[in-house]
PADO-43529 format. One record per atom (N, C-alpha, C, O, CB): x, y, z; residue in three letters. Coordinates in steps of 0.2 Angstrom, whole numbers, plus 5000, padded with zeros to 4 digits. Glycine has a CB too. Example, Ala and Ser with C-alpha at 12.3 -4.5 7.8 and 13.67 -1.06 7.14 Angstrom:
# PADO-43529
506649725039ALA
506249785039ALA
506649845039ALA
507149835042ALA
505749785045ALA
506449895035SER
506849955036SER
506450005039SER
506750065040SER
507049975029SER
# end
This chain:
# PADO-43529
500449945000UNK
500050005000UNK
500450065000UNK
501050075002UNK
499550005006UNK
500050124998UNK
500550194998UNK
500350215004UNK
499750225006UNK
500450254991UNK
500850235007UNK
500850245015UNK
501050325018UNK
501650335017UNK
501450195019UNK
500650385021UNK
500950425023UNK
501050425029UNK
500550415033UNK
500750455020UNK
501450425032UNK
501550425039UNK
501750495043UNK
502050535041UNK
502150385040UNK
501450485049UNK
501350565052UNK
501550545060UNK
501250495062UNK
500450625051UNK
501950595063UNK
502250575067UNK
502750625070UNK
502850655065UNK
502450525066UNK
502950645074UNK
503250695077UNK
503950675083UNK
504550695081UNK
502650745081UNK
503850635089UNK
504450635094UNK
504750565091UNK
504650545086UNK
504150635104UNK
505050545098UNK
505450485099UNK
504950425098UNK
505150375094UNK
505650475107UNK
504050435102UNK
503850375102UNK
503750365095UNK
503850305094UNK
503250365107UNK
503650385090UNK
503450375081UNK
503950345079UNK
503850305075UNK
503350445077UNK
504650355082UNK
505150335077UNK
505350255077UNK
505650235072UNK
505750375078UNK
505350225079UNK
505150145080UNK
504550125072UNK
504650095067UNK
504750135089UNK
504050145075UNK
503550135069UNK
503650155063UNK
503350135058UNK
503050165071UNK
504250205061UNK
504350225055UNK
504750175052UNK
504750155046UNK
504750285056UNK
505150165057UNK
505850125055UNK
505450045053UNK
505650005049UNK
506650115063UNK
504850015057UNK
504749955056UNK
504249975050UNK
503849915050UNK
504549925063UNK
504049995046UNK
503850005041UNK
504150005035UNK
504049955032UNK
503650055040UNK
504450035034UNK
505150045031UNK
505549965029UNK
505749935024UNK
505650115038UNK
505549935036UNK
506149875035UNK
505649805033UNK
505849745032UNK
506849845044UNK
504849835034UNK
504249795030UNK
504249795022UNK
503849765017UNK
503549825034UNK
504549835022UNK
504449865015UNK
503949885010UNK
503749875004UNK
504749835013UNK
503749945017UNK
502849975013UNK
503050035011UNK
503250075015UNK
502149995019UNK
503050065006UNK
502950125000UNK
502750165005UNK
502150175007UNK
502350114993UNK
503350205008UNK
503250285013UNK
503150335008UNK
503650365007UNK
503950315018UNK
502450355003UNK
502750424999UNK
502750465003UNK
502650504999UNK
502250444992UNK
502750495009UNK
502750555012UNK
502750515018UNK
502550455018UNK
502250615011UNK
503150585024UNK
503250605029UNK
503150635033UNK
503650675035UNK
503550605029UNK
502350645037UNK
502150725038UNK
502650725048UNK
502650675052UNK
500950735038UNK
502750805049UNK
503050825055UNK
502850855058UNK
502350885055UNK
503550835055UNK
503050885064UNK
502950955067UNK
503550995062UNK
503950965057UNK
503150965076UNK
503551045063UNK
503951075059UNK
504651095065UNK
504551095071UNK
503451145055UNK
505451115063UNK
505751115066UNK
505651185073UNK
505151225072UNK
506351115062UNK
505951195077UNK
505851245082UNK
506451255086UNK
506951215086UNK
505251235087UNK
506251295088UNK
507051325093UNK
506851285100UNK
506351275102UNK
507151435094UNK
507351255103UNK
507251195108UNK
507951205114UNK
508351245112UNK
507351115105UNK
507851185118UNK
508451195124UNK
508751255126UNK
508451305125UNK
509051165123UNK
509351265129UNK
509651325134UNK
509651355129UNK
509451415130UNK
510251315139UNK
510051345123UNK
510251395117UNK
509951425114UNK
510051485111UNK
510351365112UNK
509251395114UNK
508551385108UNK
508751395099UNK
508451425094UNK
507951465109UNK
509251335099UNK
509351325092UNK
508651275090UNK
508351245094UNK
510151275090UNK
508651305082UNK
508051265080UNK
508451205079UNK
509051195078UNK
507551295073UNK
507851165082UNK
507951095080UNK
507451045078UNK
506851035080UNK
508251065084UNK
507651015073UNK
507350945069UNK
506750895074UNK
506950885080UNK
507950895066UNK
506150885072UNK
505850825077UNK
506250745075UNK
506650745070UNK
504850815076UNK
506150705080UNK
506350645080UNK
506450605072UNK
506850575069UNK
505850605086UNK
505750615070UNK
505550575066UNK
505750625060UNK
505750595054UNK
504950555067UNK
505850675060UNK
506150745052UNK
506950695053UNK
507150655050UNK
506150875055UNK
507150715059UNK
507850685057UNK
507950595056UNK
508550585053UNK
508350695063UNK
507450545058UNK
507650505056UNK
507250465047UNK
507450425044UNK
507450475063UNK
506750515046UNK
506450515038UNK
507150535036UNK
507450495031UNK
505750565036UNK
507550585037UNK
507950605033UNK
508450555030UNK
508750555025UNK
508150665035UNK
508650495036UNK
509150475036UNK
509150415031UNK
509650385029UNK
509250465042UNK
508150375030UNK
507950345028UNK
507950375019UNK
507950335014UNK
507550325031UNK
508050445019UNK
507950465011UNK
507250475010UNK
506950475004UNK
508350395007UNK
506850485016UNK
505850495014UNK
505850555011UNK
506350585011UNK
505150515022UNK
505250565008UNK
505250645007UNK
504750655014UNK
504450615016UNK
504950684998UNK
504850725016UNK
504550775021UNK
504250825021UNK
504350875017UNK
504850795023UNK
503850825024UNK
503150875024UNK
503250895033UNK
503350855038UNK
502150835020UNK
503250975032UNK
503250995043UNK
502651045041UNK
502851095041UNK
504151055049UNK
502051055039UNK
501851135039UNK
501551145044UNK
501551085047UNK
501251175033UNK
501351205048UNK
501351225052UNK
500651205055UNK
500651205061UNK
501451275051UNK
499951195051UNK
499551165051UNK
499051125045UNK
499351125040UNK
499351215052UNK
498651095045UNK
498251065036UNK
497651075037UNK
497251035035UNK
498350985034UNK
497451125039UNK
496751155038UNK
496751225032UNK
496151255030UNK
496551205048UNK
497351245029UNK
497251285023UNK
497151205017UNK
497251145017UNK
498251355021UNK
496751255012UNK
496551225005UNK
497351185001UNK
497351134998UNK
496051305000UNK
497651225003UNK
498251234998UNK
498751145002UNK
498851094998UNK
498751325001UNK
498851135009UNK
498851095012UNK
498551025010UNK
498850965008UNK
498651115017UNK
497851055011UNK
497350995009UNK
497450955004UNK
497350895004UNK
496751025009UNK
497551014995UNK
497550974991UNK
498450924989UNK
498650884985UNK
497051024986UNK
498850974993UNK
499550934994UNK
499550864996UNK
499850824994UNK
500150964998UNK
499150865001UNK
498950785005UNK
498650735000UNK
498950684997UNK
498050795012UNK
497950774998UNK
497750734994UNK
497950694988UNK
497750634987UNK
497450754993UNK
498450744983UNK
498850724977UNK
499550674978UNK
499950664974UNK
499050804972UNK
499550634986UNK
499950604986UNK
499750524983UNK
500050474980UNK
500150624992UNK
498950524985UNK
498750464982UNK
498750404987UNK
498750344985UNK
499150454976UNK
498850424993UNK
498850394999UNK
498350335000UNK
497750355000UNK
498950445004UNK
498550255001UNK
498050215003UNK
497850215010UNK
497350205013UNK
498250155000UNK
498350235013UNK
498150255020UNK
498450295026UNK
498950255028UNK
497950205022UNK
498450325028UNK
498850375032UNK
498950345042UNK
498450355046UNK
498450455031UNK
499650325043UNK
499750305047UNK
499750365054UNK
499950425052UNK
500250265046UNK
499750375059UNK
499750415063UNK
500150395071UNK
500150345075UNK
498950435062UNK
500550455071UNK
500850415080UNK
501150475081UNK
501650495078UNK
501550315079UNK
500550515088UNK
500950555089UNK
501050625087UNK
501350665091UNK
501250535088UNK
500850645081UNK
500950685077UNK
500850775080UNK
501350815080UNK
500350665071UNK
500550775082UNK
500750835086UNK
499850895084UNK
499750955086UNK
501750865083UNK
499550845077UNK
499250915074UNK
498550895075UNK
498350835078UNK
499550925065UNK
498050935073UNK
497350905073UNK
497250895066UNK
497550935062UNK
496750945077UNK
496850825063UNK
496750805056UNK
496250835054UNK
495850805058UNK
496850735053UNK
495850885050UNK
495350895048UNK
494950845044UNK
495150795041UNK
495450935045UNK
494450865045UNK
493850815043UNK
494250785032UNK
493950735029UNK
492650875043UNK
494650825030UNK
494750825023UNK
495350785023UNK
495350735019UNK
494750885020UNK
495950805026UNK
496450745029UNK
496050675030UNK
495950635025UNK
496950755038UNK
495750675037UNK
495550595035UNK
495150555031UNK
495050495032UNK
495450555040UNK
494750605026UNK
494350565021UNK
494850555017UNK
494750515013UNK
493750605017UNK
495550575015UNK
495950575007UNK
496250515006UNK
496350495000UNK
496650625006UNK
496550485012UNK
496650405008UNK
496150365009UNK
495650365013UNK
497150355011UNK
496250315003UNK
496050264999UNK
495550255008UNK
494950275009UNK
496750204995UNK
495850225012UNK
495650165017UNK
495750205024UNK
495550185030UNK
496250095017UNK
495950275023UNK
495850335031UNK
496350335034UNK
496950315033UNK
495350325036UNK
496150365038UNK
496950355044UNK
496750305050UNK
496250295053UNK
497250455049UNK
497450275050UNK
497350245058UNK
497750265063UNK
498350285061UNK
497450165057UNK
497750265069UNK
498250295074UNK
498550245078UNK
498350185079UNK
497850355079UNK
499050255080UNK
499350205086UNK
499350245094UNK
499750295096UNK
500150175083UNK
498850215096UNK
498850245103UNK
498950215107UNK
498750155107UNK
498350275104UNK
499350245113UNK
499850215119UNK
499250205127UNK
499350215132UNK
500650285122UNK
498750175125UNK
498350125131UNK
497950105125UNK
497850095119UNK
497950175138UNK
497450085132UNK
496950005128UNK
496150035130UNK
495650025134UNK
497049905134UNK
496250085124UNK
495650125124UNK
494950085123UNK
494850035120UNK
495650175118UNK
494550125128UNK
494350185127UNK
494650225133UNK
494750285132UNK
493650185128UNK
494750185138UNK
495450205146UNK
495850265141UNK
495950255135UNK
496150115150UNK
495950325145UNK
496550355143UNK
496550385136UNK
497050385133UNK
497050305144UNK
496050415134UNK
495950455128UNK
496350525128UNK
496150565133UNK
495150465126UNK
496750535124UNK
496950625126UNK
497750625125UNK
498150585124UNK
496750645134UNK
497850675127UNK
498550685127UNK
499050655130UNK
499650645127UNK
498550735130UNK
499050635134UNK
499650605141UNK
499150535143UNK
498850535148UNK
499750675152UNK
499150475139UNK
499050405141UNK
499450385146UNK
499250375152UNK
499150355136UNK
500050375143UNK
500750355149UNK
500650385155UNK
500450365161UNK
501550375147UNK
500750445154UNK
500950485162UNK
500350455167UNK
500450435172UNK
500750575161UNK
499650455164UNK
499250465167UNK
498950375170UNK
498750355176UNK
498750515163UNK
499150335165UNK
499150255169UNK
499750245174UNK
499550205179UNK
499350175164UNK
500250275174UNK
500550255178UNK
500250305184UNK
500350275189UNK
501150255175UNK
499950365183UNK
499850415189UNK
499350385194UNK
499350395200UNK
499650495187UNK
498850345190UNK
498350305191UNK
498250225198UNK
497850185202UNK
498350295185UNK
498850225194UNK
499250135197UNK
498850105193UNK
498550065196UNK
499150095208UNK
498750105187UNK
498550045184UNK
498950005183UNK
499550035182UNK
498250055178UNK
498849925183UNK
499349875181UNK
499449855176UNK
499849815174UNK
499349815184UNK
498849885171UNK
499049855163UNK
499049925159UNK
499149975163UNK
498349805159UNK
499049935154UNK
499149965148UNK
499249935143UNK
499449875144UNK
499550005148UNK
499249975135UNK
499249935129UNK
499449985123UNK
499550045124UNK
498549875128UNK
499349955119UNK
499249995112UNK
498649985108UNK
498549925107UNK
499949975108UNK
498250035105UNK
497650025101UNK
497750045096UNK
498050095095UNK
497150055102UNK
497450005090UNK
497650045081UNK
497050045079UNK
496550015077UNK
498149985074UNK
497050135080UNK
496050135082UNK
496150195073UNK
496650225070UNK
495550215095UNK
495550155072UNK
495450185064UNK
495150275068UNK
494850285073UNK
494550135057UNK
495450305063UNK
495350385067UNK
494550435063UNK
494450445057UNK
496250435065UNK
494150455068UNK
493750495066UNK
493750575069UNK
494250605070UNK
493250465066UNK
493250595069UNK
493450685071UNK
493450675077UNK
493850715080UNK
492750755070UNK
493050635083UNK
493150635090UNK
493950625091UNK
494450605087UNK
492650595093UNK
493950635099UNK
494750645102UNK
494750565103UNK
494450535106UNK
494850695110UNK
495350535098UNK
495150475102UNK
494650405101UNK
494650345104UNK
495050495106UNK
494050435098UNK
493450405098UNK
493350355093UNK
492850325092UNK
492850445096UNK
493750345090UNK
493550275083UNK
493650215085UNK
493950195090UNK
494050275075UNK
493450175079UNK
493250115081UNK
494050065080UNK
494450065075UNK
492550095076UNK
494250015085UNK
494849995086UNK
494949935082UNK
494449895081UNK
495049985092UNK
495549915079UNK
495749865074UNK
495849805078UNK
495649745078UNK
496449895069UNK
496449845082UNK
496849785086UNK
497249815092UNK
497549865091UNK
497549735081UNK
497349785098UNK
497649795103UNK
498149745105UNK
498149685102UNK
497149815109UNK
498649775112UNK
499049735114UNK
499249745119UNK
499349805120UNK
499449725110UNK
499349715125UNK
499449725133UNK
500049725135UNK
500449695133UNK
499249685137UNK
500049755140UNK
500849755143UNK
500549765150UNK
500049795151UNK
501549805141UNK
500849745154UNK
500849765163UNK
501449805165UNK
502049805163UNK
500849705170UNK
500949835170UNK
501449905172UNK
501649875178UNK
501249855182UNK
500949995174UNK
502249875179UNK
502749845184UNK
502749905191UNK
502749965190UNK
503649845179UNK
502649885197UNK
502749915203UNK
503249975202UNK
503150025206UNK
502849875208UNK
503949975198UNK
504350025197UNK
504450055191UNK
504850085190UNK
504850005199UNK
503850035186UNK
503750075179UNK
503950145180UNK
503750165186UNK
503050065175UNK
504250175176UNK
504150265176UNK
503750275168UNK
503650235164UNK
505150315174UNK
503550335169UNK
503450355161UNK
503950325156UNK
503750285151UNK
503450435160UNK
504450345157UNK
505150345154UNK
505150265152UNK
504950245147UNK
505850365159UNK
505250235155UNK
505350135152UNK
504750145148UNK
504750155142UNK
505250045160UNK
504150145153UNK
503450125150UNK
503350145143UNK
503050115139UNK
502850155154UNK
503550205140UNK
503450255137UNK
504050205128UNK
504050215122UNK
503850345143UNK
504550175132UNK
505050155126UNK
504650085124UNK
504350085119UNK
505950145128UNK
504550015130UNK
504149985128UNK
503449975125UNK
503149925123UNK
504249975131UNK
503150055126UNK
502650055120UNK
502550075115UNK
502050055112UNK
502250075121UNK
503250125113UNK
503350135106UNK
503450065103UNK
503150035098UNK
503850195105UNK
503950035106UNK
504049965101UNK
503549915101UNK
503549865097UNK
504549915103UNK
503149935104UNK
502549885105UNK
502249905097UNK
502249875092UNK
501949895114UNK
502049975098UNK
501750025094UNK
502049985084UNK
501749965079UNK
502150125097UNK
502649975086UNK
502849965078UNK
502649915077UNK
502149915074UNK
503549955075UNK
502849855079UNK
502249795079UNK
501849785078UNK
501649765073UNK
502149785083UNK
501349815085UNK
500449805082UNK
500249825074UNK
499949795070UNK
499849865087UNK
500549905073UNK
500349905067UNK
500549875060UNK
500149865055UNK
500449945066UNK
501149875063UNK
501449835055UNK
501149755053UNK
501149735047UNK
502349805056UNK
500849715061UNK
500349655059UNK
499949705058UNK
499649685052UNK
500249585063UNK
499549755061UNK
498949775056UNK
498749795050UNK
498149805048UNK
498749795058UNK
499349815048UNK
499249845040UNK
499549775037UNK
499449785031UNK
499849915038UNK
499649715038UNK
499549675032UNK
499249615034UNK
499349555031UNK
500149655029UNK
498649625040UNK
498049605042UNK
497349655042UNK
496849655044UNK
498149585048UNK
497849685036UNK
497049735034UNK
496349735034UNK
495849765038UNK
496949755029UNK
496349685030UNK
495649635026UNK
495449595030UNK
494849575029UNK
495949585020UNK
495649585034UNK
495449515039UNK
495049575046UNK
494549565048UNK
496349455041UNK
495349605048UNK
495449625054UNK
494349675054UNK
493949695049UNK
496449705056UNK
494249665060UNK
493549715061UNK
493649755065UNK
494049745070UNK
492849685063UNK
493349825062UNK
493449875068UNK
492849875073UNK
492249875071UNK
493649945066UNK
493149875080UNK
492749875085UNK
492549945087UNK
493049985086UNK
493149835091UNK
491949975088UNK
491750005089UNK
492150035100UNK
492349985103UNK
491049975085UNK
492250085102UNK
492250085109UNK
491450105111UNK
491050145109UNK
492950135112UNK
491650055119UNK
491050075120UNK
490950125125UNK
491250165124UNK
490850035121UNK
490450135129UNK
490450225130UNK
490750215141UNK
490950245145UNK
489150265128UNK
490650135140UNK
490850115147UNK
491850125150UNK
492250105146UNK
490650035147UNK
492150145155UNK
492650155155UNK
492950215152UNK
493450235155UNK
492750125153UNK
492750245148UNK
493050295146UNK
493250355152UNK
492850375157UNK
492750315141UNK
493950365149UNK
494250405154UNK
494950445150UNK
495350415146UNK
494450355159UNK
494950525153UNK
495450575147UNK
495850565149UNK
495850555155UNK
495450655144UNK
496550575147UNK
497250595151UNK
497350665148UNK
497450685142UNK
497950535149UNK
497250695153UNK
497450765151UNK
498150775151UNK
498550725153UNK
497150815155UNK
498550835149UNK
499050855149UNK
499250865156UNK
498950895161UNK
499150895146UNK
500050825155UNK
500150855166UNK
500250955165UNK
500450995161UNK
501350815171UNK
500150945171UNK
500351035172UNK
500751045177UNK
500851005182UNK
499751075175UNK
501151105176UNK
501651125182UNK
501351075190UNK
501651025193UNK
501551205183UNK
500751125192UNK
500651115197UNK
500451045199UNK
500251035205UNK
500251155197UNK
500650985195UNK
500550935196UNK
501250905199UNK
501150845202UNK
500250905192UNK
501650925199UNK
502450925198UNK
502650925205UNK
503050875206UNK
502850985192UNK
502650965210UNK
502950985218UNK
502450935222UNK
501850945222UNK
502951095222UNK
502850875225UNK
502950835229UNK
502650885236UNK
502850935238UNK
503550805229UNK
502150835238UNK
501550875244UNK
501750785247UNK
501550735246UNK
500350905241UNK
502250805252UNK
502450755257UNK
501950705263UNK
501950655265UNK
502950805261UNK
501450755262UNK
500950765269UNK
500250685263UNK
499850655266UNK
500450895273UNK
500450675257UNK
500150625253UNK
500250575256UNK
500650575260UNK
500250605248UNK
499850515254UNK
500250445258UNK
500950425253UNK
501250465249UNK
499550355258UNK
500950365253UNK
501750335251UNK
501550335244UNK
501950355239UNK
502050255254UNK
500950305244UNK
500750255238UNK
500850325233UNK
501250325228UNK
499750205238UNK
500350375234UNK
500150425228UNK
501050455227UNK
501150475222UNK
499550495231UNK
501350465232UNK
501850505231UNK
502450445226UNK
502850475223UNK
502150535239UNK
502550385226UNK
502850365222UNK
502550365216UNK
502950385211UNK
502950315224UNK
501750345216UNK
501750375208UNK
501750435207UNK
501850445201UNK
501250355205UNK
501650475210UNK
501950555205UNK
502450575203UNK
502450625199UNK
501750615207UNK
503050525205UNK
503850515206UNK
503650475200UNK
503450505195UNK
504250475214UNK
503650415200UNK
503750395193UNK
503250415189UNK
503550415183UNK
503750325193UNK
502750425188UNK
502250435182UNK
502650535179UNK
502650555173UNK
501150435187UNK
502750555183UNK
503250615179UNK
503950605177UNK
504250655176UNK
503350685184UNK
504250545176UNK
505050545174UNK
505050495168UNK
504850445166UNK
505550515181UNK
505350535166UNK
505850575165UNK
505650655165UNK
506050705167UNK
506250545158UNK
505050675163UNK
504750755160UNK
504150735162UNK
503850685162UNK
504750775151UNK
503750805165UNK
504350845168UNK
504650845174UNK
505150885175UNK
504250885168UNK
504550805178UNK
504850775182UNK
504450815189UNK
504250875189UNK
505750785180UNK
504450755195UNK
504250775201UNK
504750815205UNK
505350805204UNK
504250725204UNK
504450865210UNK
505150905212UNK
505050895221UNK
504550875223UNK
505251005209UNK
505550905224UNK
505750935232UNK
506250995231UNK
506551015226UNK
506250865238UNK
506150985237UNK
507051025238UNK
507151015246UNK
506751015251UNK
507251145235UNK
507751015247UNK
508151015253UNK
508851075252UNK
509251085248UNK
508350925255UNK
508551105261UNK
509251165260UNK
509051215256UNK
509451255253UNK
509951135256UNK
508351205255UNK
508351285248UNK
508751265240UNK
508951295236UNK
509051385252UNK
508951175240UNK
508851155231UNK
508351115231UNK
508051085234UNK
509451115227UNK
508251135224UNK
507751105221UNK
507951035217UNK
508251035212UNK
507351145217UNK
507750985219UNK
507950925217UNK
507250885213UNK
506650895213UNK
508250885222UNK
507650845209UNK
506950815203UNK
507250745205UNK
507750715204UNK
507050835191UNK
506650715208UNK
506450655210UNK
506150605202UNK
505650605199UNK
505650675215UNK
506850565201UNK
506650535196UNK
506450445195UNK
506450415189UNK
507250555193UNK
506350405200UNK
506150335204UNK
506250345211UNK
506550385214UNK
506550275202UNK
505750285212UNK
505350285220UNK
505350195219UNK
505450145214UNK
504250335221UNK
505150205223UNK
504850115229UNK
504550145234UNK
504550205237UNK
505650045233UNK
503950075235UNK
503750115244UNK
504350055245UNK
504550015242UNK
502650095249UNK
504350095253UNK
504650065258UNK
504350075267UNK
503850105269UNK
505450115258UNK
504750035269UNK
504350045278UNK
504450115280UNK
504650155276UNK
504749995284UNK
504350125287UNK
504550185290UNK
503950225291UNK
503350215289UNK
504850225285UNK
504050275297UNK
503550315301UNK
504150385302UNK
504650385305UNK
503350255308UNK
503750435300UNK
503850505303UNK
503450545300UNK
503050535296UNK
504650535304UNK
503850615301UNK
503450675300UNK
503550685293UNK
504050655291UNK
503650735305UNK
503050715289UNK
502850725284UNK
503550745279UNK
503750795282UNK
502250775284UNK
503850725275UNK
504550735272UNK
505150725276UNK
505650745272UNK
504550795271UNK
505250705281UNK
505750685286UNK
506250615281UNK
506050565279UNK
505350655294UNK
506750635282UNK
507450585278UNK
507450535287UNK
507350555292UNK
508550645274UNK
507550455285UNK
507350435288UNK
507950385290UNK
508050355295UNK
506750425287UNK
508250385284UNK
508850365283UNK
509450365279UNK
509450425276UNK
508850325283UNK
509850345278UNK
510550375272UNK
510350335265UNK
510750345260UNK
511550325276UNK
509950305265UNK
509650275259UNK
509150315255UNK
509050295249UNK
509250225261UNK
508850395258UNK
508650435258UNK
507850415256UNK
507550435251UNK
509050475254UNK
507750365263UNK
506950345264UNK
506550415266UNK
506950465268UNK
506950295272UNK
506050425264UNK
505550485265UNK
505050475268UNK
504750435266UNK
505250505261UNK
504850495273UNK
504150485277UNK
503750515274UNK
503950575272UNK
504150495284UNK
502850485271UNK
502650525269UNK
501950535274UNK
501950505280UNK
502650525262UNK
501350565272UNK
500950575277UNK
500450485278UNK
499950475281UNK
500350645274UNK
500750455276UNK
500750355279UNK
501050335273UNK
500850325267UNK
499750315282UNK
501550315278UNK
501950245277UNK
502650305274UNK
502750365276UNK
501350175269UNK
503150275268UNK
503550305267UNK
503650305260UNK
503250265257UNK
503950295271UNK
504150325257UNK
504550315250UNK
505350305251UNK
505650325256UNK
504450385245UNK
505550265245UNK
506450265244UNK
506550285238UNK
506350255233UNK
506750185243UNK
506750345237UNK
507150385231UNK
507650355228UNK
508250365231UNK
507550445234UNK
507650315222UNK
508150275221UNK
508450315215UNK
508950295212UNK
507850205221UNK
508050365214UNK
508650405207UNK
508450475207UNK
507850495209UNK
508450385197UNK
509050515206UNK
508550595205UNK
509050645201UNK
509550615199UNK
508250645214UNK
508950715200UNK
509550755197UNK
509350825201UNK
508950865201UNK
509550755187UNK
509950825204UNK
510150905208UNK
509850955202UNK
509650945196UNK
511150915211UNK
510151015205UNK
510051065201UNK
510451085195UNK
510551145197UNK
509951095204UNK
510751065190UNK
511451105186UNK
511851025185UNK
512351015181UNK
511951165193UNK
511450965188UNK
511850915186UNK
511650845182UNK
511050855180UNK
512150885192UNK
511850795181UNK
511550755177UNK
511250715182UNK
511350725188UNK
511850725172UNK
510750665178UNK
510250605182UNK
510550555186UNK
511150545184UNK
509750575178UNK
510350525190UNK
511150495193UNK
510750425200UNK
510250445203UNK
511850585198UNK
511050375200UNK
510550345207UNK
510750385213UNK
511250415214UNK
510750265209UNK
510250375215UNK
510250415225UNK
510850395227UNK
511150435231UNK
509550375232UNK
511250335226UNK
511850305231UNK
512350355227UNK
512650405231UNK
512050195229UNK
512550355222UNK
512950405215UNK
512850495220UNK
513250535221UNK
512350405204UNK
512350495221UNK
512150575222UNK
512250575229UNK
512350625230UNK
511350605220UNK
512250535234UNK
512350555241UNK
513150555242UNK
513450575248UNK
511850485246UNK
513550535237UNK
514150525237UNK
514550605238UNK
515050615242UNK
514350485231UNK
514450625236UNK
514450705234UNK
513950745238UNK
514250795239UNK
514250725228UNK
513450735241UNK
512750765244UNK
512650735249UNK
512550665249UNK
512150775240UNK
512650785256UNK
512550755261UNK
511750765264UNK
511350815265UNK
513250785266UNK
511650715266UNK
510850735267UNK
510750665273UNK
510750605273UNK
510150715259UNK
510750705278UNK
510750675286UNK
509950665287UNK
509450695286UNK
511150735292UNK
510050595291UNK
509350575293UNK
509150625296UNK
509550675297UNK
509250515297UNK
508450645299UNK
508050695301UNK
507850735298UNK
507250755298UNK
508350725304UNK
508450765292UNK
508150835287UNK
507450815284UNK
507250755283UNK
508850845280UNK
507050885284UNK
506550885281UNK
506550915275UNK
506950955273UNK
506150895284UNK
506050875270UNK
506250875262UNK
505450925260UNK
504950905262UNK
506450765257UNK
505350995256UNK
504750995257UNK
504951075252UNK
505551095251UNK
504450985267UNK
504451105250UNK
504351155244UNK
504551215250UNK
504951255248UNK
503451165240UNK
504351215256UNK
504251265256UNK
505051315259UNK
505051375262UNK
503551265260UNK
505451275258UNK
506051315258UNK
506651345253UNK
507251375253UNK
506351285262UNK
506051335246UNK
506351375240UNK
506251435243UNK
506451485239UNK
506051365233UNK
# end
């Protein structure tokens, strides 16, 4: 089939590459377009602009595809169907009528659970033990179409976004690649109206660690924000990014270091900090960072001495 593929970060690029070594006719490569990024704010390429390029795709980034001009560039590709992972853009009702067979998306849970922006973040913020991937045929709702084929995975007591986040892209190249040459065979399942649930985008304010939580919520907001954007403390007036957790035993006052392992007491029961990254430094295990950084039992760990 003639394949366009649209896609934007890290998680897309897996799926690009397993297309490609299937050997399906990529005529186009839709992107975000490049942007100025990091401390510098040199523009830079998305994941998948630089990894199409490497394959020799041709590339398309515009800024939107709701102009006429857009629309009928889509259309004259002649596309049998337009893959989607990620992309970053909203498809107009004229994008997903133009191929032959429509667009299908690969989405990171086992929808209808988790429709929206932040799937990952939000199973893991959840404590769900499963998650999956859906190759839901796409229509105007967020999310809402009807599903080809899924696939599961369990969320491990110490998953972060970050692991979770790589094992579902690969998952992601997979499912579709058997679903695009289980086309013919496959029915789409309709979702049903039961379960449903959005993952909205995280927000700052979800980010500073409220100690006085129990164990359970505070490990997952430690791992369901890591790698990005990451859970914060500070001790001493720094601010540190809490990058894995475990519960652990233990009893004290709300944010109290309870030991040289840099146990946390939280408002019941406790946490083990088992990774994080100071301010100005790289990411690193708790054992690596106490080596350098002294943080004595007792100290209390808590926002309010920024």
């Amino acid at each position: 089939m003639r394949i366009v593929f649209m896609g934007s970060p890290d998680f897309s690029v897996p799926a690009l590459d397993a297309l490609h070594s299937a050997g399906q006719e990529i005529v186009c490569v839709y992107c975000q377009p490049p942007r100025p990024a990091g401390r510098g704010k040199k523009v830079r390429r998305t994941p998948v602009h630089v990894r199409a390029s490497e394959l020799g795709l041709p590339i398309r980034h515009p800024d939107c595809l709701r102009s006429s001009a857009n629309q009928s560039a889509f259309s004259e590709l002649d596309a049998d169907i337009a893959v989607v992972a990620a992309y970053g853009l909203i498809l107009p009702q004229e994008i997903l009528d133009a191929p032959r067979r429509g667009c299908i998306n690969i989405h990171a849970s086992l929808l209808p659970r988790w429709r929206g922006a932040a799937p990952i973040h939000r199973a893991v913020m959840a404590g769900d033990t499963e998650t999956g991937i859906s190759i839901m045929q796409m229509d105007a709702g967020l999310d809402t179409g009807p599903v080809l084929l899924r696939a599961a995975t369990p969320i491990n007591a110490t998953d972060t976004t970050g692991n979770l986040h790589d094992r579902l892209s690969e998952m992601g190249a997979n499912v579709v690649t058997d679903a695009l040459c289980r086309l013919d065979e496959l029915t789409p399942e309709p979702q049903g109206a039961n379960g449903v649930t959005y993952a909205r985008k995280v927000t700052k304010d979800e980010t500073c660690i409220d100690w006085t939580q129990s164990a359970v919520h505070v490990d997952r907001q430690i791992r369901s924000l890591s790698p990005a954007p990451g859970a914060w403390t500070t001790s001493g007036g720094e601010r540190i990014k809490l990058l894995s957790s475990k519960l652990a035993d233990g009893l004290g006052k709300a944010g109290q270091v309870l030991d040289r392992n840099l146990t946390v007491a939280c408002g019941k029961d406790a946490v083990r900090v088992t990774r994080l990254q100071r301010a100005g430094k790289q990411a690193m295990s708790t054992a690596e960072a106490l080596v350098g950084w002294k943080v004595f039992p007792g100290a209390i760990m808590g926002s309010s001495d920024i």
